[in-house]
ROKE-259509 format. One record per residue (C-alpha): residue in one letter; x, y, z. Coordinates in steps of 0.1 Angstrom, whole numbers, plus 5000, padded with zeros to 4 digits. Each point is the difference from the previous one (the first is absolute). Layout:
N
aXYZ/...
END
This chain:
263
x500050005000/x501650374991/x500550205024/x497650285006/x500050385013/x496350105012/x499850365004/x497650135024/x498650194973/x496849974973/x501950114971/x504049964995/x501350324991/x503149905013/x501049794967/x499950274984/x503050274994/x497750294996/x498049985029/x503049895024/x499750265032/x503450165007/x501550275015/x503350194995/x502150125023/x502850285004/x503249985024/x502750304991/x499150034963/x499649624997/x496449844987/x499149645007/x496949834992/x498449745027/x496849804982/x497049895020/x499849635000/x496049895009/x498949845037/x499949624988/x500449645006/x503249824986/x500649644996/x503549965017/x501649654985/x502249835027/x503649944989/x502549875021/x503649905003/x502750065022/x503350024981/x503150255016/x502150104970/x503850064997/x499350394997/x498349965040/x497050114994/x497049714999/x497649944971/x497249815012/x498749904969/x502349674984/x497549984975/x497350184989/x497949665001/x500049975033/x496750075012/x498349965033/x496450124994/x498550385000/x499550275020/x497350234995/x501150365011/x497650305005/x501850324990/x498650375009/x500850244972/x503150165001/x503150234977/x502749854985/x502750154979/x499749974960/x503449954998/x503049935025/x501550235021/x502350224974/x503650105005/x498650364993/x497750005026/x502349815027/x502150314997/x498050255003/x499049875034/x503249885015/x502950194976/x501249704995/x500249734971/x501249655012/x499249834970/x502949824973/x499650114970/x498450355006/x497150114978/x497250235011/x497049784981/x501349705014/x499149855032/x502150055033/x501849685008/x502749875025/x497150125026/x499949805031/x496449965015/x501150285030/x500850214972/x496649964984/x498150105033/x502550255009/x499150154963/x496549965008/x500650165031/x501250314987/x497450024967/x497750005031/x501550305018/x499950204967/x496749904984/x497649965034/x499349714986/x499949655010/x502049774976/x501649645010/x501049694980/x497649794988/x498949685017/x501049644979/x496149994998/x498950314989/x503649984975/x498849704984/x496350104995/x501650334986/x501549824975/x498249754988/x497950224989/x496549835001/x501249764970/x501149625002/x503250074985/x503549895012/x501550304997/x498950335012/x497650094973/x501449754973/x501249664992/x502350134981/x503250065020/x501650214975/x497050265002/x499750095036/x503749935014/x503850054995/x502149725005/x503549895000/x499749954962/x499550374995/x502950105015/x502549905023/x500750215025/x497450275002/x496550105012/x498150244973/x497650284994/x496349905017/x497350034981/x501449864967/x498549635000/x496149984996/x497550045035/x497949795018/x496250055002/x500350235028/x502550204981/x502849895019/x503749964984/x503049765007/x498449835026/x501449634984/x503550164991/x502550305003/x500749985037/x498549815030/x498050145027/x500550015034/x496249985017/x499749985035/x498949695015/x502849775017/x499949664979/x499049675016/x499249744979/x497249875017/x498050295011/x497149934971/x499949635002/x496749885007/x498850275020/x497150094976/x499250374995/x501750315012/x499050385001/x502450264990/x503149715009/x503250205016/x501749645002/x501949925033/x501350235027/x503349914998/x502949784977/x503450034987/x499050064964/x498450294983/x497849884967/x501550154964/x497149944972/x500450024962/x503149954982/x503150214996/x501750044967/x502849765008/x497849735002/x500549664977/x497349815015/x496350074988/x498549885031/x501450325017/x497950234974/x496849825017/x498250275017/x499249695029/x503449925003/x501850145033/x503150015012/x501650075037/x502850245002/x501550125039/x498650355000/x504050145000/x500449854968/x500950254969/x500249914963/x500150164964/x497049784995/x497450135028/x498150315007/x496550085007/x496850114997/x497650205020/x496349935014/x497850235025/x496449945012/x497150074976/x497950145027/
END
């Protein structure tokens, strides 16, 4: 049976570009766009694994056919960035660019997940606003985009994500591979994003539904979703793949991407 995202909703103006809410904000001369993503009900498919890589960090799915049931996750409406977190506007908060390969259309990368929030932090300060990372959840509703595709918005990898095959090493402009149905870019491929839950690999498994899911208070491992452009392995491009990384950990391959409440 496909998977299936209900929206709480009569009609589904959500699949569709042109009727997409969003809302654009300024920090020091710097617009970003945050799209509405509708209150709904996602079908969460259970993967699981447990396997700690030679680069110390632990990917918990060995295969992306390992399977242990569904979870059905209730989601209140909420922002989430149209594209990652830029090298532009990482500057023009903290006056400072730790990315590799510096580009201002391109994400940020070689951000640790306490760089992430201490960005967030500061967008905070400036704006009034309330901005954080995006929960694994809400991430991978985000970018699934209401279809049964593998990808984020495709089944074509090629169309929604960079990969190693692009390019080796580099991360590259957002915005230039095709959107999901909520409008959203790169989600599959340029970087991967930190979101805020601490990974357990059990914390879904046959515990039925969940309402707006924060996963567990505590863990050693942040969760990373999407691929980043140095990828080889499709799985990775899987919007429901996930991947534990200690929350210290920097690489040319990660960044982020920000969420705030709807309400």
């Amino acid at each position: 049976m496909k998977r299936l995202l209900v929206f709480m909703m009569i009609l589904f103006p959500a699949l569709c570009l042109a009727q997409q809410d969003s809302m654009v904000v300024n920090v020091r001369g710097v617009d970003f766009v945050m799209m509405k993503i509708p209150k709904g009900v996602y079908e969460h498919v259970n993967y699981y694994g447990d396997t700690m890589t030679k680069e110390g960090w632990l990917d918990p799915i060995d295969s992306m056919g390992k399977k242990d049931g569904t979870s059905t996750i209730y989601l209140d409406a909420f922002y989430i960035g149209k594209f990652e977190v830029t090298q532009k506007l990482y500057y023009a908060v903290m006056k400072d660019n730790p990315s590799y390969w510096k580009k201002n259309k391109c994400p940020v990368n070689n951000i640790t997940w306490y760089e992430a929030c201490t960005f967030i932090d500061s967008l905070n300060h400036l704006t009034g606003m309330t901005f954080r990372l995006p929960t694994e959840m809400e991430w991978e509703y985000a970018a699934s985009g209401g279809l049964d595709t593998k990808f984020s918005g495709s089944d074509v990898l090629e169309a929604v994500a960079w990969t190693a095959n692009d390019g080796y090493p580099f991360t590259f402009p957002v915005g230039m591979k095709s959107p999901n149905a909520f409008g959203l870019y790169d989600m599959s491929g340029n970087v991967s994003e930190w979101c805020s839950n601490w990974l357990s690999t059990t914390y879904y498994k046959n515990k039925g539904s969940y309402k707006a899911p924060h996963g567990p208070e505590s863990g050693i491992f942040k969760i990373t979703k999407g691929g980043g452009w140095g990828s080889h392995a499709t799985r990775y491009y899987d919007y429901r793949n996930r991947v534990g990384r200690r929350p210290d950990y920097k690489g040319g391959g990660t960044g982020f991407r920000l969420a705030m409440d709807a309400d």
